[in-house]
N, C-alpha and C positions, 0 to 999 in steps of 0.2 A: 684217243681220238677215234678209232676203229669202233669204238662200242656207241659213239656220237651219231657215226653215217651210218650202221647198220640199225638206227635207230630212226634216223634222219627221213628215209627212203619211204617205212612202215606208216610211221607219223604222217608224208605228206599224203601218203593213199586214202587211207584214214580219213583225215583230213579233208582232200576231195573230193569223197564219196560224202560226208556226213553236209558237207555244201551243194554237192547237186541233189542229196534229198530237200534239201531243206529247201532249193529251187526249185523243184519240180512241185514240192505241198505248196510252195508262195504262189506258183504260176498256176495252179489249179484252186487256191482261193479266189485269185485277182480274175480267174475265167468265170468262176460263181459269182462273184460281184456284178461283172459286165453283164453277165445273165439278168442277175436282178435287179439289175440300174436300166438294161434295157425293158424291162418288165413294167416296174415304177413308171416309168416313161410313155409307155404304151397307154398304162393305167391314168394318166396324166392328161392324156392327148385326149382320151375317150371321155374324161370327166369335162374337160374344155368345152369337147362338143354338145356334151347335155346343159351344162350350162349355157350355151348360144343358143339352144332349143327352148329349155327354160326361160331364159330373157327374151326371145321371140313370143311365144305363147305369155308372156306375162303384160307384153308391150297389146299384142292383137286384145287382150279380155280388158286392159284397161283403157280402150277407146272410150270415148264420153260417151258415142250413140249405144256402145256395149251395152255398157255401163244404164244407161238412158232405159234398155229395152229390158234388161234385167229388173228394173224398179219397178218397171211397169206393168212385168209379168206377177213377178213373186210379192212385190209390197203392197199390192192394189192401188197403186198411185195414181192421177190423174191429173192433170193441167187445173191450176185453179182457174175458173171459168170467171171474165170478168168482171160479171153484177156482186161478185164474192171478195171482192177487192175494195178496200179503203183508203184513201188519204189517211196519213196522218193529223190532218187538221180537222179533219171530220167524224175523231175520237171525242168522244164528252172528256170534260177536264175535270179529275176528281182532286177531291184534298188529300195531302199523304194521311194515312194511318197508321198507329203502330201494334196495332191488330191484324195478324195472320193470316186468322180465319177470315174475317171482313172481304168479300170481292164486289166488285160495279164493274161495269160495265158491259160485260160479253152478253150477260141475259139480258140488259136494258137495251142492247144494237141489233141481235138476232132477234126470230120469231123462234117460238116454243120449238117449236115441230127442227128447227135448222140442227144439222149436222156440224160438228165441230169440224173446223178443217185447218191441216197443219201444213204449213208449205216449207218444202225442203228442194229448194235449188230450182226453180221453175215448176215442180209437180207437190202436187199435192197427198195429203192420204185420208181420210174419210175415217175419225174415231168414236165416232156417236151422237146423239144428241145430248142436249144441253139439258134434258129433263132431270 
């Protein structure tokens, strides 16, 4: 029984030591986690805010008058003016064809010399003549 306690003693020091290392490495990973969980976080917070800046800027360029004056710069667009405007019932009424190539009507309604004009939302854009 002597050779049990004199063994007992060594064992629990041992022991104790080999758990507060193994505490002290736990509590110095779990301090590097909070490190980089408050890191993530940070990184988190600041990505949030580009995207509310982003969704800001994306809400202001997609105003319609934006939108409207962009057309108007970069496409050459223009309000189709309204002697340039047709009824539908004042289209000549063709026979169908099942010929392709076959067209009537845009050169029998315009004059030679008129510009094509393509209307897209209220404005128009100017693609050439009909020659």
């Amino acid at each position: 029984m002597g050779g049990v306690r004199r063994m007992a003693v060594p064992l629990s020091i041992v022991t104790t030591l080999a758990i507060a290392v193994m505490l002290f490495h736990l509590k110095q990973r779990v301090g590097g986690l909070e490190k980089e969980l408050a890191q993530v976080n940070r990184t988190i917070g600041t990505h949030q805010e580009t995207i509310q800046v982003l969704r800001s800027e994306w809400s202001f360029l997609n105003r319609p008058a934006n939108i409207a004056d962009l057309a108007k710069k970069l496409l050459n667009m223009q309000r189709t003016p309204p002697d340039r405007v047709i009824r539908l019932e004042d289209l000549p009424v063709r026979a169908p064809s099942n010929s392709v190539t076959q067209t009537a009507g845009a050169s029998s309604i315009l004059p030679k010399s008129s510009a094509l004009t393509v209307r897209t939302g209220g404005l128009t854009r100017q693609t050439g003549s009909l020659q």
